[in-house]
N, C-alpha and C positions, 0 to 999 in steps of 0.2 A: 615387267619388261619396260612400260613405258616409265616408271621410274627411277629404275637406273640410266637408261637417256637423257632424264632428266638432270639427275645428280652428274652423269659425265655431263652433260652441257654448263654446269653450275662451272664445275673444276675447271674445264676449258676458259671460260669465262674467265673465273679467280683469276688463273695462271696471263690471259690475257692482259687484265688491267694490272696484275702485279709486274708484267713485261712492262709497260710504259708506262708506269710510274719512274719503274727504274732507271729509264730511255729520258722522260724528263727532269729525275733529279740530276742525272750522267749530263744533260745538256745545260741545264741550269749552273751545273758546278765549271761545265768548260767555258762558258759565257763568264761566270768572274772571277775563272783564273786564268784572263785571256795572258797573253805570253805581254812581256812590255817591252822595253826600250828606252835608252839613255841617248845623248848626243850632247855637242857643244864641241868649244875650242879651246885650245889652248893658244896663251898669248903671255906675254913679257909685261913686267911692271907698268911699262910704256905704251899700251896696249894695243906691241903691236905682233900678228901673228907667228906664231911657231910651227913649220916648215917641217916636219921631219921630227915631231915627239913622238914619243912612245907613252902610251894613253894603257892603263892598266886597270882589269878589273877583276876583283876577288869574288868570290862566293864564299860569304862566312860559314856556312856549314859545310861547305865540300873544301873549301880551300881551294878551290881550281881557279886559276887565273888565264884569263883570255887579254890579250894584247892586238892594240890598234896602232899604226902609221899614222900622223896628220897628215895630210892635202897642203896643197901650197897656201889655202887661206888658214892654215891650224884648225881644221875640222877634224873631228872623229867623230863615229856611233857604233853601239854596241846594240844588238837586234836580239831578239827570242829569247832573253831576259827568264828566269822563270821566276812566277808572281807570290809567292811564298816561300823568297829567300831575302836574305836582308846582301847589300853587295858594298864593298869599299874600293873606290876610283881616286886612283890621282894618276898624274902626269910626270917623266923626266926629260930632260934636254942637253944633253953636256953637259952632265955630271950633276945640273942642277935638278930638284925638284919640288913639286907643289905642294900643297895641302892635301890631306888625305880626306875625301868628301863621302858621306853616306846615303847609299840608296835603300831605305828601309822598305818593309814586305808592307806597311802597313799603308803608306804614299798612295794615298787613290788615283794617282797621274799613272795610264798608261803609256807617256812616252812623255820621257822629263828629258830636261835641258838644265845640264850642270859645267858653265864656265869651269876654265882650271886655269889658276896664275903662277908661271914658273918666274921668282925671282933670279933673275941672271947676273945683279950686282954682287951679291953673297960668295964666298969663296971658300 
């Protein structure tokens, strides 16, 4: 009797620390793949702000595209980012558009800052 008490205290146990290992690898793993974040502006050769772009950003493996408005000083930001995808951002403005910029998964920055320049001379 008293050692099967034993043996189930053993198991209990096992199953206990095998629970929070699991708890801490699960936390460890959410720790560095915290969600990230892009931001910046869009501005003219001239540098000066762009009012009303349309700020775009891809997910290369889903292909989903999320879209941002600028602010009156040509801001945007793109929030909850997920940290093992790779993402491609440019900007357009009346008809014009910018360079096409990469946020890769492997970028240790969790909240980058990536200018975008729409040339407006171009036709």
């Amino acid at each position: 009797m008293r050692v099967l008490r034993i043996h189930r205290l053993l198991v209990v146990a096992s199953v206990l620390v095998t629970a929070l290992l699991c708890l801490g690898v699960s936390h460890a793993q959410r720790m560095s793949g915290e969600l990230r974040g892009v931001e910046g502006s869009v501005r003219d050769r001239s540098n000066e702000p762009l009012r009303g772009a349309v700020v775009q950003i891809e997910a290369e493996d889903t292909m989903v595209i999320q879209s941002y408005v600028t602010d009156e000083r040509g801001i945007y930001h793109f929030r909850n980012l997920r940290p093992n995808a790779d993402y491609r951002i440019w900007a357009t403005f009346r008809g014009h558009r910018s360079r096409t910029e990469e946020l890769s998964q492997f970028d240790r920055n969790v909240n980058r800052s990536i200018p975008l320049v729409i040339d407006l001379s171009r036709e």
